[in-house]
N, C-alpha and C positions, 0 to 999 in steps of 0.2 A: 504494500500500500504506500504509495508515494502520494506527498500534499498537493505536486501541481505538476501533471506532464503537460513538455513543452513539444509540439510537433514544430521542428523546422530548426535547422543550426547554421542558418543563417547568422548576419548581426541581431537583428532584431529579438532572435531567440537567445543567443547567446547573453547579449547585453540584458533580460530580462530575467535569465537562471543568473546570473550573478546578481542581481538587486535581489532576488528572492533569498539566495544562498546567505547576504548579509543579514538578514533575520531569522536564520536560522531555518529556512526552509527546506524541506526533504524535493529538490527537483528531478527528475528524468527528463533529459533532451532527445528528443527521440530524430536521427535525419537519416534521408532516404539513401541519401549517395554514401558509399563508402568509402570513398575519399576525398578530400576540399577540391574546388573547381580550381584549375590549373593558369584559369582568369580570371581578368578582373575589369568587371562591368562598371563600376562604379570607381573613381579615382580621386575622391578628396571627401575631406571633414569638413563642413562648417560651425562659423561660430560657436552656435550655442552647443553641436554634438563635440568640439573642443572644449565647452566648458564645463562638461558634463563629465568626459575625461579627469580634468583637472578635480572637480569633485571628488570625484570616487580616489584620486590618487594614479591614475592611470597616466598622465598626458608625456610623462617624461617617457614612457615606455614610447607613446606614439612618433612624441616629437623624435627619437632614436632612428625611427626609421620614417619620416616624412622629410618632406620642405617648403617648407613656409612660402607663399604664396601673396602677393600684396591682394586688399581686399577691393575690388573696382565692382561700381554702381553698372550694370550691362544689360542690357536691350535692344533689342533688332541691332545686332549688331554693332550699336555704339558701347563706349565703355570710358566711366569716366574715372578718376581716382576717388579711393571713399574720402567723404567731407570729415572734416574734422570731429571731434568729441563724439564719437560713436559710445553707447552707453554698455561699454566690455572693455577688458581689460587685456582681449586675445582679439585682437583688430587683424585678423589675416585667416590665410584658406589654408589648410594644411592637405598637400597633397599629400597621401598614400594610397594603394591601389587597396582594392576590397581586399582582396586574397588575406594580404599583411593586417586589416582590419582584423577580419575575421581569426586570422589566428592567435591575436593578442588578445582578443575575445574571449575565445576558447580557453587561453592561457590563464585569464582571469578569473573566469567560472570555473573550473577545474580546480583552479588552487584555492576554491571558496569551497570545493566539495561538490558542485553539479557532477551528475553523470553522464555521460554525452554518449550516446550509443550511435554508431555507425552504421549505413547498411540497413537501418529501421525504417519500413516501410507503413505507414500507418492507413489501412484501411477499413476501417471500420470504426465507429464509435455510438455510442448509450449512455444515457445519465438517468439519473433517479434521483430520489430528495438527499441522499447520502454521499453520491460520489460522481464519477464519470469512468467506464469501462471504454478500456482502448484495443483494437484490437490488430495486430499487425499483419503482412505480408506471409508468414511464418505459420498464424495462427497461433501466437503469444496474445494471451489476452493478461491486459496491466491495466487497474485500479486507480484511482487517483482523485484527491476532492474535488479540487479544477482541471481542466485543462484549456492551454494557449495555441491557437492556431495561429503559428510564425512563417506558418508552409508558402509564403508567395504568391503571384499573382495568378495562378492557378491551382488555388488553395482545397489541396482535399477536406479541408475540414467545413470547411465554410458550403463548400458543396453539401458534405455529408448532412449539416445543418440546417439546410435548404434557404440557406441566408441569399438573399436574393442581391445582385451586383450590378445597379442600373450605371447606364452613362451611355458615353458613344464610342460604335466599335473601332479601330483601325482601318483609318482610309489612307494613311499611307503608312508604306517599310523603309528604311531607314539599313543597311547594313553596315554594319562594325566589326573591327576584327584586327588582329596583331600578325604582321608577317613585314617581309623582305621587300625593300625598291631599290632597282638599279640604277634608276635615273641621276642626274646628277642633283646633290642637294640641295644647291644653289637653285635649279630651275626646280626644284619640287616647289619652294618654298614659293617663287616667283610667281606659281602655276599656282598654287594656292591662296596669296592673296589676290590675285589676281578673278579667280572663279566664284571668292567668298562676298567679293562686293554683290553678287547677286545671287547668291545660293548657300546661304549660313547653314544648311544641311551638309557639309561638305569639310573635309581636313584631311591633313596626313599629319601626325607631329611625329616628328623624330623621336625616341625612347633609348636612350642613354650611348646615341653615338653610335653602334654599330650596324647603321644601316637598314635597322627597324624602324617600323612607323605602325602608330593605332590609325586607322582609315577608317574614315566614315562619308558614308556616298548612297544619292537617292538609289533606292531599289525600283524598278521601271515598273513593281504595278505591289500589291498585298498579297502574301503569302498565303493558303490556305490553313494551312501547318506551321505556326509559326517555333514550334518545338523542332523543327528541320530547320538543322543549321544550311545556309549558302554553302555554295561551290566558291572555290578560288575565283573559278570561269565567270561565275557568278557576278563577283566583284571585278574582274579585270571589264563584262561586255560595261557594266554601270559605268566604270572608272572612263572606258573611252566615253559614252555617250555624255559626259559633264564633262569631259577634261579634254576629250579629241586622243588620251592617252592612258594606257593601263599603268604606266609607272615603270615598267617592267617588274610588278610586284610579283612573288615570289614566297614558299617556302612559310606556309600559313603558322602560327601558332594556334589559335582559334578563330573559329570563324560565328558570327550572331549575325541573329537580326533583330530590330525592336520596334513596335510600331505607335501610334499616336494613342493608341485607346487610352480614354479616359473614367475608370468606373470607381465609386463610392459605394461601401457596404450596406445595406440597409438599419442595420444595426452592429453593435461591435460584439452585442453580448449574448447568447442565451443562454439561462440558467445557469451552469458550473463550467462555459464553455465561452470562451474570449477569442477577438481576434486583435490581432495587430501588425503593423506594417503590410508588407504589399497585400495581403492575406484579407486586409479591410480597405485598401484603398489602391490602384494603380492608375500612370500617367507616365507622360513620355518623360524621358531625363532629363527636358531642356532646364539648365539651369543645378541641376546635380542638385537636387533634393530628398530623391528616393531612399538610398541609405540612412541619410540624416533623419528624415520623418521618423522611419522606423526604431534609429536608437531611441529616438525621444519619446515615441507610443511606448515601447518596455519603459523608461525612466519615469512615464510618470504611472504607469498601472503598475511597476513592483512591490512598490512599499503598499498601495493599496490591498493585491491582494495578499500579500503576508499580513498584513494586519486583518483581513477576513480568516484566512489559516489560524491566527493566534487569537484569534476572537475578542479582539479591544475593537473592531473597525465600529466606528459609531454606524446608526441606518443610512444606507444609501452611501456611503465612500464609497463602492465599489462598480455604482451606478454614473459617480461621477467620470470614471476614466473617460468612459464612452462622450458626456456632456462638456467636456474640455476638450479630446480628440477629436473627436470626429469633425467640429468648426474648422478646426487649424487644418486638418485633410483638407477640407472639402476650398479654404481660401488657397492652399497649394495647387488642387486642380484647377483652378480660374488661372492662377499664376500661369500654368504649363501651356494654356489653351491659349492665354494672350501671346504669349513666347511662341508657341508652334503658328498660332496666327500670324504672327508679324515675320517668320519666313520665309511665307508665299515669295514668289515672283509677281505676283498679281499688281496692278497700281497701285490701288485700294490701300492691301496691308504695306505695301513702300511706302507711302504718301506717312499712314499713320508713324510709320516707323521714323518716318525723315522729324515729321514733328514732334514724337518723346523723346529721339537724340538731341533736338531743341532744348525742349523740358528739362533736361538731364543736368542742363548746366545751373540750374537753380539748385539750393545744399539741400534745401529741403526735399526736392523729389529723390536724388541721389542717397539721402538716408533712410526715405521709407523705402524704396528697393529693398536696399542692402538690409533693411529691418525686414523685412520681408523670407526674402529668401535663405538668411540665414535663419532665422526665426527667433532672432533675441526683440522682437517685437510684440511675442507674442503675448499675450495678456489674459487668461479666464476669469470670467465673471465669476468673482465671490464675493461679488456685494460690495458696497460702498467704503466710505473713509478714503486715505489716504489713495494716490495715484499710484501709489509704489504696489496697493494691495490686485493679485495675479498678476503680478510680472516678476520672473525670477529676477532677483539682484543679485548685480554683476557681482565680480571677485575686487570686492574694496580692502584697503587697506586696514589693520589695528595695530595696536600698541604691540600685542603679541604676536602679529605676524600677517599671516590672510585670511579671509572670510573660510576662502574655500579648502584649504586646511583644516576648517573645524568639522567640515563635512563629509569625512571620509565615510562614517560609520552608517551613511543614510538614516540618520534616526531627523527629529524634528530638533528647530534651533530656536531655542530666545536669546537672541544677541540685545542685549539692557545695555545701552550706555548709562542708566539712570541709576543704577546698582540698589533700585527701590521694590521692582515688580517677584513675582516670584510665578513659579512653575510645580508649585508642590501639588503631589498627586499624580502627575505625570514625570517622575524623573525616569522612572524605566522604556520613555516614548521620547522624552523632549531632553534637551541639554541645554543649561542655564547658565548662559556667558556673560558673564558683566565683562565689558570691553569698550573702549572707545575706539574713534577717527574721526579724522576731517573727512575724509571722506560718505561719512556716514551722517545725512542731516536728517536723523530722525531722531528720538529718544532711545526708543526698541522698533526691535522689530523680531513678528514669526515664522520664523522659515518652514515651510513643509518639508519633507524630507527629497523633494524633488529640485530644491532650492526657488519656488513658489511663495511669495508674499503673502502669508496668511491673515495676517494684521501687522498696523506699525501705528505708534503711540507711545502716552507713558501711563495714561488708568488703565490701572489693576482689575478694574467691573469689567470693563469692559474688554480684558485678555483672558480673562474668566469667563463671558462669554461665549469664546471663539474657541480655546482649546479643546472644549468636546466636542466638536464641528468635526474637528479632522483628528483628533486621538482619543477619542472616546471617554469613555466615564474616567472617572480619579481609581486609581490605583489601590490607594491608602499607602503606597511605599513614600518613603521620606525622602527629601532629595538631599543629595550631597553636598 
């Protein structure tokens, strides 16, 4: 009997059996492949899933093997520099390809205690008022209070569930893929900006000198199968029809294809059965969000449902994941549809495009982008008071050091500059920092354990109100 199986060892599962594993939760990761995918579809962290890292104590692992990337405001093709005072303290994009994600992932949960089973193929699944019965490929049937469907955009869970996934299908294919060009690099590069002033669908970047490039080039109609990967041929007839030239590319490492569909879950949740990341939401990658979204759905439903397994979760915590996620999906699909909108070769989306590279140059539209697509903008509704309250606060400085040092342990935080308020009742959920900064212009404030603003003030009535909201009844333990 495991508390929560996780189907899918993606990021999204992985980053979600390690929030569970810090409270102590009994996880099983259950994935289908038996070994990590050889690519890497995805190729960089943003913002807020950097600071998510840095939370937990992870980022020095990441930064070890990324590279820092300046943070540019970009649309139809323009791209400006980010404006000044951005509300983060990690102002840049860290390249690293999935692969490396995912493994430090894995490294993380594992050494928290998850079980990560390989080669599990999950087909079948049952719930009752007690549990959720999983049943494999093997015909292993496993137990479990909840379970999380992390399974991806062709999520057998979600299936199984009969969770219905509206939106619109793929009207165009897009192919991607890592291999060899002989051409000279000079005219690769020439040939590239040259084809992108009217075909943003379209690249070769060089990948670390040796004569490799990721290429991405329109596919001449939609695939029936989009689980059949392209031929080489494939990509070479595409590459002449947009270039006039195949490259002389060469000698594939993998080969994909990805198309525009864009569909939203109908729900996230039913009964002792969750979704999250692509599993509840999929869209085209313009803009490299997909990964991102999904650490961030585990980061904010882990401590949730650990705290249903431990039985403190007040009513309805668990209801909230879905009423916080699901908004911030569904403003990332509009994001992908305006992006793949703008481009068309059409006049239309040119025109609009030529006028938000206009736009772009004012600081304010340049930092709701960049709030936007990294998603340190994001805000859930929990009610009034303070501007600060749903929106995670950045990593500020104090007398003892950083914010986000105090957060490793995912528990909830009263950071009191006022060294008046108190947390009693809750010490085995919340941690009570008397601490100052300049940086900090509040009195307190209460961190969720997903680093979420739950309130900020200095009455005591009124923090006393809020902490059974999101950590349930008092304890009767004494605080330290």
């Amino acid at each position: 009997m495991f508390d929560v199986i996780i189907a899918g060892g993606g990021p999204t599962g992985l980053m979600l059996a390690a929030e569970l594993r810090l409270h102590g939760v009994r996880v099983l990761v259950l994935e289908k492949e038996s070994e990590p995918a050889p690519y890497a579809k995805a190729q960089g962290l943003h913002v807020r899933s950097i600071e998510v890292m840095d939370q937990r104590g992870l980022l020095e692992r990441f930064l070890a093997h990324g590279r820092r990337r300046p943070l540019r405001a970009s649309l139809a093709g323009a791209e400006r520099p980010a404006p000044a005072g951005l509300d983060t303290a990690h102002g840049y994009l860290l390249a690293i390809p999935q692969t490396v994600t995912e493994r430090l992932l894995a490294e993380h949960a594992a050494g928290l205690g998850a079980e990560i089973r390989r080669g599990a193929r999950l087909t079948g699944l049952s719930q009752d008022a007690d549990g959720v019965t999983a049943e494999l490929g093997d015909g292993t049937r496993l137990r479990a209070r909840y379970l999380a469907g992390c399974d991806g955009g062709r999520s057998t869970v979600r299936k199984l569930l009969g969770v219905g996934f509206p939106g619109e299908p793929s009207r165009l294919d897009t192919l991607l893929g890592e291999m060899a060009a002989d051409e000279d690099p000079e005219a690769i590069a020439a040939a590239v900006a040259r084809i992108r002033e009217t075909q943003p669908r379209f690249g070769l970047l060089p990948l670390g000198g040796d004569g490799t490039y990721r290429v991405i080039v329109p596919a001449p109609g939609v695939a029936e199968d989009r689980g059949v990967p392209p031929t080489l041929e494939e990509f070479r007839q595409a590459l002449r029809a947009v270039a006039g030239t195949d490259f002389g590319v060469r000698a594939p490492r993998w080969l994909s294809r990805f198309g525009d569909a864009t569909r939203l879950a109908e729900r996230y949740r039913d009964g002792r059965v969750l979704l999250a990341g692509d599993a509840a939401h999929v869209h085209p990658p313009a803009g490299g969000q997909g990964l991102n979204l999904g650490i961030q759905d585990a980061f904010n439903l882990g401590w949730k449902l650990a705290a249903e397994v431990a039985g403190w979760a007040p009513d309805g915590l668990l209801d909230t994941y879905e009423a916080e996620r699901r908004p911030v999906a569904a403003a990332v699909l509009d994001d992908t549809r305006v992006r793949m909108h703008l481009m068309s070769d059409e006049p239309g989306p040119r025109a609009v495009g030529r006028l938000l590279a206009r736009l772009m140059e004012f600081d304010e539209v340049g930092t709701y982008l960049i709030e936007q697509v990294t998603a340190i903008g994001v805000r859930y509704d929990l009610g009034g008071g303070s501007a600060l309250v749903g929106r995670r606060l950045r990593d500020v400085r104090l007398r003892r050091g950083r914010l986000y040092e105090l957060t490793r342990a995912g528990r909830g935080l009263l950071l009191d500059a006022t060294g008046r308020l108190s947390a009693e009742g809750w010490a085995d959920r919340v941690d009570h920092v008397v601490d100052t900064g300049a940086e900090l212009d509040v009195p307190a404030v209460l961190l969720r354990p997903d680093g979420h603003v739950a309130w900020a003030g200095e009455d005591q009535a009124e923090l006393a109100g809020v902490l059974p909201r999101w950590f349930g009844a008092r304890s009767g333990r004494s605080s330290s």
